[in-house]
C-alpha positions in Angstrom: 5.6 -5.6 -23.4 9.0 -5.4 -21.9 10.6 -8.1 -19.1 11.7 -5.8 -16.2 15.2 -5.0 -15.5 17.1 -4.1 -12.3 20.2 -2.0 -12.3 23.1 -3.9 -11.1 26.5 -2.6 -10.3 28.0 -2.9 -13.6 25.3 -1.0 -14.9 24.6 1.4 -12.5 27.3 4.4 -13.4 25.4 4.2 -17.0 22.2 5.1 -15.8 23.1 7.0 -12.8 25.2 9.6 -14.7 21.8 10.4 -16.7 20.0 11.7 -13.3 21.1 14.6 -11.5 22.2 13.2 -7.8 19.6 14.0 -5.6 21.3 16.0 -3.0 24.1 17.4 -4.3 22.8 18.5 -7.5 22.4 22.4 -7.8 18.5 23.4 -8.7 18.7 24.1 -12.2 15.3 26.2 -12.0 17.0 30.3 -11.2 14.6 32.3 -9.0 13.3 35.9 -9.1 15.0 38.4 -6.7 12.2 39.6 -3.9 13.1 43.2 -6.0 11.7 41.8 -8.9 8.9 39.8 -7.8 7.6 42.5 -5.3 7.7 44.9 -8.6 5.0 42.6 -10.0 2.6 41.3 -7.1 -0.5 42.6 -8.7 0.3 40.1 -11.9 1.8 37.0 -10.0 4.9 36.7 -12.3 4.9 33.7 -14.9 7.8 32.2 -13.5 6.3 31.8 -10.5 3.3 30.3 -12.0 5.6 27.6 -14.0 7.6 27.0 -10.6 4.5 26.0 -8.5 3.0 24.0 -11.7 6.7 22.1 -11.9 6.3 21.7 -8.4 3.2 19.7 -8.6 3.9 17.7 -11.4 6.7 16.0 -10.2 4.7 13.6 -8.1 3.1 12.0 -10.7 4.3 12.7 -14.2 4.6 9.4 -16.4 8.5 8.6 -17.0 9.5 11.9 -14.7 12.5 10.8 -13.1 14.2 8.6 -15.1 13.0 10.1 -18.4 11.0 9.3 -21.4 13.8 8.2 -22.8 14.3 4.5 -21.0 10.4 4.6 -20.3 11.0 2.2 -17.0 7.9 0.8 -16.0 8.6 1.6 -12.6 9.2 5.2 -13.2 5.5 6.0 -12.2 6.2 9.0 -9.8 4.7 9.0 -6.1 2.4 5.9 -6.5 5.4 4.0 -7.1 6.3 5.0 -4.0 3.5 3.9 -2.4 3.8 0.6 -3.8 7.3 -0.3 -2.7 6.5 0.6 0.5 3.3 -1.5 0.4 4.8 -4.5 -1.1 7.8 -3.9 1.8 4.9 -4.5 4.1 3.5 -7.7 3.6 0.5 -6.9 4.0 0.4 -7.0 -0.3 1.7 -10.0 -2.1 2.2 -11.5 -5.3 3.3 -14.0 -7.8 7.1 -14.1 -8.2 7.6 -13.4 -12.3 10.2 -11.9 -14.3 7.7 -9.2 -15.4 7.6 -7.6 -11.8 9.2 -4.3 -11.9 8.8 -3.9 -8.3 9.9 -8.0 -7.0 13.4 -5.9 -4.9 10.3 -4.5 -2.5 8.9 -8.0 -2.4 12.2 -9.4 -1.1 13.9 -6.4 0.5 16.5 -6.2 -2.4 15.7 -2.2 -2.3 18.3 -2.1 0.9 21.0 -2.6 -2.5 22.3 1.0 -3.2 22.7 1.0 -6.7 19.6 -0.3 -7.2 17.0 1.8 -9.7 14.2 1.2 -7.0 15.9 3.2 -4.0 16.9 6.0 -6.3 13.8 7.2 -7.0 12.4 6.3 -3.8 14.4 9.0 -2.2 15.2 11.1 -5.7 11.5 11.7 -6.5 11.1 13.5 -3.2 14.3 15.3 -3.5 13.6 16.4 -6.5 10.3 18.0 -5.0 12.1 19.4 -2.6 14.2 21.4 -5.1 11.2 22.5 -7.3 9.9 24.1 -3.7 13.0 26.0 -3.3 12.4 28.6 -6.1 8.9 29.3 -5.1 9.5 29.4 -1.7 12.6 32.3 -2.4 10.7 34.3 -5.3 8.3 35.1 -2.6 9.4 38.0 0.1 9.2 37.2 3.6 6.8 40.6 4.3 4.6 40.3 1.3 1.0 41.0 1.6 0.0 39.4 -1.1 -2.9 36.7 -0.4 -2.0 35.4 -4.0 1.8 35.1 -3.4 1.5 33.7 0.5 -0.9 30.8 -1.5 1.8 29.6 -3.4 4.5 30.1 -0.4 2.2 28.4 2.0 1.6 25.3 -1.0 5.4 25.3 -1.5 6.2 24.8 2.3 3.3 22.0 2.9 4.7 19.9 -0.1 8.6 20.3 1.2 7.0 19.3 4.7 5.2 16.5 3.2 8.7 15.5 1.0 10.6 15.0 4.1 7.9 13.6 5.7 7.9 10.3 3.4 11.4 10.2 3.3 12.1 10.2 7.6 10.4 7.3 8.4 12.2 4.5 6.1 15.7 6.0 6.8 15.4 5.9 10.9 13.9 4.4 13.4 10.7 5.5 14.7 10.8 9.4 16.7 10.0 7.9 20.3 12.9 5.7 19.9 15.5 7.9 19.5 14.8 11.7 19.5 18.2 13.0 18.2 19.0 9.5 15.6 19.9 10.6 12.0 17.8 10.6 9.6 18.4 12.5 6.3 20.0 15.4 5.1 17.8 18.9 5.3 18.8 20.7 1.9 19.6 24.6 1.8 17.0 26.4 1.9 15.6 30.5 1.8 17.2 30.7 5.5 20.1 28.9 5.6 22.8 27.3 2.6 24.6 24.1 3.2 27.7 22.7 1.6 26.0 20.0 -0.4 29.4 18.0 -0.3 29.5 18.0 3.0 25.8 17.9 4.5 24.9 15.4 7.5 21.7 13.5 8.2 20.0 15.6 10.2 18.8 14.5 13.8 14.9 13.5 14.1 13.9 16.1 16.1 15.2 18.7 14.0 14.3 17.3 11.0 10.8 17.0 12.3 11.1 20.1 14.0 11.5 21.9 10.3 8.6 20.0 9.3 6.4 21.0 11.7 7.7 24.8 11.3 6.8 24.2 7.4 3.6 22.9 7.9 2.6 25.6 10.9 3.7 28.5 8.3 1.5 27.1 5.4 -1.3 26.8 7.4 -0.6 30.4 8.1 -0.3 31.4 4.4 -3.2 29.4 3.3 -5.4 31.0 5.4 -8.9 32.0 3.4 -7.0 30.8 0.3 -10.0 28.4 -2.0 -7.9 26.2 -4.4 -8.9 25.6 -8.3 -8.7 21.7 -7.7 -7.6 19.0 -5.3 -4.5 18.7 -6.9 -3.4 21.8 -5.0 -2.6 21.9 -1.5 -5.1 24.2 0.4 -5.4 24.8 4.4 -7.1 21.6 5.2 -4.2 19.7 3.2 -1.7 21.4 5.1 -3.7 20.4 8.8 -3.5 16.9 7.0 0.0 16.5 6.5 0.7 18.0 10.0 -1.4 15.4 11.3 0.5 12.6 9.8 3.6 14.0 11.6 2.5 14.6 15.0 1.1 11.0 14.9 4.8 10.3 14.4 5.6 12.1 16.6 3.2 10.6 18.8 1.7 13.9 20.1 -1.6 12.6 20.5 -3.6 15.6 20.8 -2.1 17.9 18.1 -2.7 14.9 16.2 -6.3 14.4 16.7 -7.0 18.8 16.4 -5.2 18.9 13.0 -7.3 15.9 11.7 -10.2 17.5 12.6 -9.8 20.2 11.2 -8.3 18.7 7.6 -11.2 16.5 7.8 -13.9 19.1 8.0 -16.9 19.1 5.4 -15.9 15.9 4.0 -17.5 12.3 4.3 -16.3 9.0 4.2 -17.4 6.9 1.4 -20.6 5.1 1.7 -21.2 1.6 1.3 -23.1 1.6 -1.8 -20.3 3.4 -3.0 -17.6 0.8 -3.0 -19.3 -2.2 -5.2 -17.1 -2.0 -7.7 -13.2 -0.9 -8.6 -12.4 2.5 -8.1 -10.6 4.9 -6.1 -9.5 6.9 -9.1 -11.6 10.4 -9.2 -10.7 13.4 -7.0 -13.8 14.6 -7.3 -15.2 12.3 -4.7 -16.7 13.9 -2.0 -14.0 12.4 0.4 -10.8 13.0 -1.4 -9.4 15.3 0.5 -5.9 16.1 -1.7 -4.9 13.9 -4.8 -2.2 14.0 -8.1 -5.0 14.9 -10.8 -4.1 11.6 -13.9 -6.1 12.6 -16.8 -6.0 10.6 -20.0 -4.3 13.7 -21.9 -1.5 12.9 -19.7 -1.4 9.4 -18.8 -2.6 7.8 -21.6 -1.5 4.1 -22.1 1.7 4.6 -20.2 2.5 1.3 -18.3 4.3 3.0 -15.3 1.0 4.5 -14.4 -0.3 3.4 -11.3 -3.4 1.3 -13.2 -1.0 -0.6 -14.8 1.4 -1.6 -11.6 -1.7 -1.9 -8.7 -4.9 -2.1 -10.8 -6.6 -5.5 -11.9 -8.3 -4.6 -14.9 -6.1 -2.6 -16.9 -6.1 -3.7 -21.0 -2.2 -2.6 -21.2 -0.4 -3.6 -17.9 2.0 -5.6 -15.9 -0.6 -6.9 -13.3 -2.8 -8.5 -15.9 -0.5 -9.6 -18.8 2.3 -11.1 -16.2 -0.2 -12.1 -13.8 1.5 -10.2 -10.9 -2.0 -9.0 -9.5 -0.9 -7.1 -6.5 -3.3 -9.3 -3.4 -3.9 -9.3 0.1 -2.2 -10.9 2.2 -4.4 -14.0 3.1 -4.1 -14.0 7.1 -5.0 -10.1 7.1 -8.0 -11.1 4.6 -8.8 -13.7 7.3 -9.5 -10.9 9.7 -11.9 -9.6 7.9 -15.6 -9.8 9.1 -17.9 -11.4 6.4 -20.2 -8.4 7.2 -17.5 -5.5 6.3 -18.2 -4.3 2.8 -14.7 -3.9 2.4 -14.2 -8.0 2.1 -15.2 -8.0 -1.3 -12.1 -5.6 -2.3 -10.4 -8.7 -3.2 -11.3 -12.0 -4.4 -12.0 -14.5 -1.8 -10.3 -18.1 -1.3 -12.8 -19.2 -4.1 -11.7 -16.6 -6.7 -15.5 -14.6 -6.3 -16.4 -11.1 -5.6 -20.1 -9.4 -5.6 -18.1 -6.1 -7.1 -17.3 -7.9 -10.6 -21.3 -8.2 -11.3 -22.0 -5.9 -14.0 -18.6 -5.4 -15.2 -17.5 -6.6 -18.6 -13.8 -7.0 -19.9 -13.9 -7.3 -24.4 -11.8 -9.4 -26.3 -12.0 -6.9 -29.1 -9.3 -9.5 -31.3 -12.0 -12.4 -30.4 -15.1 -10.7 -30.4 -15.6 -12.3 -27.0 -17.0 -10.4 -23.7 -16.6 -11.3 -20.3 -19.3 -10.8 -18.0 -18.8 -10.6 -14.2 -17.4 -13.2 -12.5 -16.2 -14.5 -16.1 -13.4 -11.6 -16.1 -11.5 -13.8 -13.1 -10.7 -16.7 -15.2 -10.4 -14.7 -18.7 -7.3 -15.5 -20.9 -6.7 -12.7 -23.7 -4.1 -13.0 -25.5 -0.9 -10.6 -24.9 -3.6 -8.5 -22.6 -4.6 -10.8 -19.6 -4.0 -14.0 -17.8 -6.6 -15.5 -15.3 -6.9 -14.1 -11.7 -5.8 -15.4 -8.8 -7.6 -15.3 -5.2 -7.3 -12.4 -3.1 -6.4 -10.1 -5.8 -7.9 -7.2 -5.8 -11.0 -5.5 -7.1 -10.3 -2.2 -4.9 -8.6 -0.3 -8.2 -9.5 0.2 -11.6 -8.8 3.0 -14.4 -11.6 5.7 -14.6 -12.0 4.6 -18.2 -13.2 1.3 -17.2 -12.5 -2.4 -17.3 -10.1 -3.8 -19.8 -9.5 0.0 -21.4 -5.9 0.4 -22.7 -5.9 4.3 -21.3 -4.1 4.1 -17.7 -5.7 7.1 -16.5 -7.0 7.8 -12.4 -6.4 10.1 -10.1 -4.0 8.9 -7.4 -5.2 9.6 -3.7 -2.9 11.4 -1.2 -5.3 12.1 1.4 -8.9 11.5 2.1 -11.2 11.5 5.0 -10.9 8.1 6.3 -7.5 8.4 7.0 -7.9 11.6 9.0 -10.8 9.9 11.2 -8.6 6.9 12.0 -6.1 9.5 13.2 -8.6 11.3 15.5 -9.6 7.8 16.9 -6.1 6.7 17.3 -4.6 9.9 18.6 -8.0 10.8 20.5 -7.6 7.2 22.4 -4.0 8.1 23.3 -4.2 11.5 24.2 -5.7 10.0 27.8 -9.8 9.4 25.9 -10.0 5.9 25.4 -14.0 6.3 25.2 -14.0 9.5 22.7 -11.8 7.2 20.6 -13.9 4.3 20.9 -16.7 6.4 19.9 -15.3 7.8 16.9 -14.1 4.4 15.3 -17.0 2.6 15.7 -19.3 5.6 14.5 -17.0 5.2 11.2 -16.5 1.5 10.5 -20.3 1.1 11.8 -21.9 3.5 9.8 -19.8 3.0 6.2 -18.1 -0.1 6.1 -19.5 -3.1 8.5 -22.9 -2.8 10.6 -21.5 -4.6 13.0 -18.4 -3.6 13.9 -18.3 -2.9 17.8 -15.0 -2.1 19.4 -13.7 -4.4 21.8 -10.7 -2.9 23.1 -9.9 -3.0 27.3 -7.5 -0.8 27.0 -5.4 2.1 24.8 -3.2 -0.6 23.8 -6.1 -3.2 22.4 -7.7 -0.2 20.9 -4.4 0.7 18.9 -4.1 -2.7 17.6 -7.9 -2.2 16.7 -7.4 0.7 14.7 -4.6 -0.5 13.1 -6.4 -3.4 11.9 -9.0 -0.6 10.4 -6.0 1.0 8.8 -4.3 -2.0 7.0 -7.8 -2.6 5.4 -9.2 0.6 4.4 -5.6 1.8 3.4 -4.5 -1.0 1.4 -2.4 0.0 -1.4 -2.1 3.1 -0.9 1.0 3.8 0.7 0.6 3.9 4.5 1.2 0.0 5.4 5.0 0.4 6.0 4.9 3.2 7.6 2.8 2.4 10.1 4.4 -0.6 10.8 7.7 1.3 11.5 6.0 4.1 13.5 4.1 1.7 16.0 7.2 -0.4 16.2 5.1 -3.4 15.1 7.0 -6.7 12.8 6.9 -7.2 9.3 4.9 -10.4 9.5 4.1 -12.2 6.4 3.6 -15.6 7.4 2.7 -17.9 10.2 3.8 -21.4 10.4 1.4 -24.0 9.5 -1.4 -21.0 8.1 -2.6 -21.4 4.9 -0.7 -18.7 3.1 -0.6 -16.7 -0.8 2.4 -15.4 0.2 5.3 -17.0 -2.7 8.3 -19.0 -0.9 10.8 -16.5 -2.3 8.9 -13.9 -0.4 7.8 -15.9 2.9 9.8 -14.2 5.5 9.3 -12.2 9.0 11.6 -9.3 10.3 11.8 -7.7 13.4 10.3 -4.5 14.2 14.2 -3.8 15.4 16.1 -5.6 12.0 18.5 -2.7 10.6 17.6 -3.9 7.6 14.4 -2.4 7.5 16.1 1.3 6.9 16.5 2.4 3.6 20.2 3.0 1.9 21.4 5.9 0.8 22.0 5.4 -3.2 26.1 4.8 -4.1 26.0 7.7 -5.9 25.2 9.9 -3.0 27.5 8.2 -0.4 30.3 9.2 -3.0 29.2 12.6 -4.2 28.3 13.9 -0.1 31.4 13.1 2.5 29.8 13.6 5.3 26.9 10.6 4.8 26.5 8.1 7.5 25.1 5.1 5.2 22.7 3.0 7.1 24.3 -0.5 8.3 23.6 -3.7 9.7 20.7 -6.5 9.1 21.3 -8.7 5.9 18.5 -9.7 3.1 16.0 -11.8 4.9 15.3 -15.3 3.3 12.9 -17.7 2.8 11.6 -18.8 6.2 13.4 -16.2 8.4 11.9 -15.2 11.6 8.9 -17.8 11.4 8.4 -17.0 15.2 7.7 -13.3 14.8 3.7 -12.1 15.5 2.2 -8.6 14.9 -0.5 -8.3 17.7 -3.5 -8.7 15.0 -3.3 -11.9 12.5 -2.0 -13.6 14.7 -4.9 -13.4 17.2 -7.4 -16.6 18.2 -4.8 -18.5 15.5 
């Protein structure tokens, strides 16, 4: 098992000289001329085939961005992602330990620039972006071809959805500021950039491209049925559009798209979330996923099992004891009834969900049963549990199995009914929106749930609340944090609290330092890159006065 690392500045030309810089790098990948491709549209050409394949695979292959090579624990694609953002949020903790790949997210170190974390926070995507761009100009503009418009319209939804995660953490939110900077738009089948001398581009024509993206998929994916759900199909695309008109905060596109993306799927049922999961497209509410099967994940410890799971027999969260919890005071808020409670160990280290489970010593011959797995000690595997980890995640092949493999979720239907409700609410329907949230959280999650709300403003701190708990750890806590303007509040003053001192800290909704930094490596290789400024690394005990709206309420 290996202690983490974190690249420093002295170290930091080594690595960085191994990756291709993430904007300025040319796309090593050659396209087809339309000649040649409209030559072949009755056999979609090979290449083509490879390019949209490539394109797919780069959000969640194993060691993919840094290489198999240095086999960084942190190099686990799009879920890692997801987790740095989480862990930015607050609304996940953890104990402080040297085997915590991911502790710079904890304590806002990823703001360094030559820092690995960053890099492939804003690489990754990038490097989607790229593997879009020879799909996207193998394909002539006035083809016919349903086949080759599939591929198009999938290329054009995952660029849209690229920039989409990249926007939010570089700028302030879109109502703020229309024309702020937020990052550079890369050449593309329209237009070619100098990449040594590319701009952020302003929000609203950076979202303005991703809405025109998005719009054109939808187009291209019309009547197009998908081999899996780890291929963007129509419904994806109204998904991701969704997401950015929420930004956007154009309430009633918002609420339309949902609807639409969320069509013929259901939420989970209760009964359905008694013990860890959350790793199996094939659920009947899994609206888009990266497909993790054993053949490719394996034991691999950057896989997302291994950094956010509990239960995982060759991990980081077990053997270092960094189980990745809730937050206690957003735990508080949740209802005794709500089946989601029991996601993560309570104050007194229990959960109904571990009954049945059992977690072999095979070295020992010893098998923990149920609540025994909490305060299990295996040697070089697992340390004991601590409260308010949680039991939401586990591998698909079960507790305490070595293999790191699940399916990682990207979009499912809960998600797209909170939108509705929220964007329904604010689109001037306060009722409609009432109506749809409570018919959700009522019917799957807690009996009785009734919203309370006066007005739109209560109700969006309501559905907020629904997010941060049905969402947790899966990527959308930050986010939503920036885009509602809300602080990062991970801590009240005389509260009981899990959060670690080195990590006990507020910031404002307005703190510069919440934007992400451009890596060194870009600031030097592209001249005309305004680096993000101001704030400094919170510490220990800064802004104990801040409040959120929601855990703060009937302190």
């Amino acid at each position: 098992m290996k202690t983490k690392y974190i690249l420093l500045s002295a170290l930091s030309a080594i690595v960085f000289c191994a990756c291709d810089n993430f904007l300025t790098a040319e796309y090593k990948g050659g396209t087809q001329s339309g000649d040649q491709v409209n030559q072949t549209v009755d056999a979609i050409p090979e290449r083509i085939n490879s390019a949209v394949s490539g394109m797919y695979a780069k959000l969640g292959a194993p060691y993919g961005y840094f290489g198999a090579s240095q086999e960084r624990a942190d190099d686990g694609g799009f879920p890692a992602i997801c987790l740095s953002c989480d862990l930015n949020s607050g609304d996940m903790t953890n104990p402080a330990s040297g085997y915590d790949w991911f502790s710079v997210a904890q304590d806002y170190r990823d703001r360094t620039p030559n820092y690995a974390n960053p890099m492939l926070r804003n690489g990754l995507l990038y490097n989607i972006i790229y593997a879009t761009a020879e799909v996207i100009a193998s394909v002539p503009a006035e083809t016919t071809s349903a086949e080759l418009k599939a591929k198009r319209g999938q290329a054009k939804a995952i660029r849209a959805f690229a920039y989409l995660n990249l926007v939010p953490y570089f700028q302030f939110r879109y109502a703020l500021d229309t024309v702020a900077p937020t990052v550079p738009l890369m050449a593309d089948e329209k237009t070619t950039i100098d990449p040594l001398n590319n701009p952020r581009a302003p929000m609203n024509v950076m979202y303005n491209y991703i809405i025109t993206d998005l719009t054109d998929a939808i187009a291209d994916l019309e009547g197009y049925t998908r081999e899996n759900k780890g291929v963007i199909d129509q419904q994806v695309a109204y998904g991701i559009r969704a997401r950015a008109y929420l930004n956007m905060e154009k309430w009633a596109e918002a609420a339309a798209d949902a609807e639409k993306a969320v069509a013929g799927y259901t939420p989970y049922t209760m009964s359905e979330l008694t013990k860890p999961g959350f790793n199996e497209a094939n659920d009947h509410n899994w609206i888009w996923a990266i497909l993790m099967p054993q053949s490719l994940i394996g034991a691999a410890e950057c896989a997302w099992t291994s950094q956010i799971g509990s239960f995982s027999g060759n991990s980081y969260t077990a053997y270092g004891g960094i189980y990745r919890s809730i937050n206690q005071m957003l735990w508080n808020k949740i209802p005794a009834t709500d089946v989601r409670r029991a996601w993560w160990l309570d104050e007194n280290k229990q959960s109904p969900y571990l009954e049945g489970l059992k977690w072999t010593d095979s070295k020992q011959g010893i098998d923990y049963i149920g609540q025994d797995i909490v305060d299990a000690q295996i040697a070089n595997v697992k340390v004991p549990m601590y409260a308010f980890a949680n039991v939401k995640f586990g591998q698909r092949s079960g507790v305490g199995s070595v293999y790191n493999d699940g399916d990682w979720c990207l979009m499912r239907a809960e998600e797209m009914i909170l939108i509705q409700a929220e964007a329904t609410a604010k689109a001037g329907d306060l009722a409609t929106g009432k109506s749809i949230l409570e018919n959700f959280v009522k019917t799957n999650r807690d009996p009785n749930f009734v919203s309370t709300a006066a007005d739109v403003n209560d109700f969006s701190n309501e559905v907020w609340l629904q997010r941060r708990i049905e969402l947790w750890g899966e990527g959308f806590a930050q986010s939503d944090k920036l885009r509602l303007g809300k602080n990062i509040v991970r801590f009240h003053p005389n509260q009981e609290t899990n959060v670690p001192e080195e990590y006990r800290f507020n910031l404002s909704a307005s703190d510069p330092w919440l934007r992400m930094r451009f890596t060194q490596t870009e600031m030097d290789g592209n001249a005309a890159i305004e680096q993000n400024t101001g704030g400094v690394q919170p510490q220990p005990g800064d802004g104990a006065d801040l409040i959120d709206g929601v855990t703060d309420v009937d302190l």
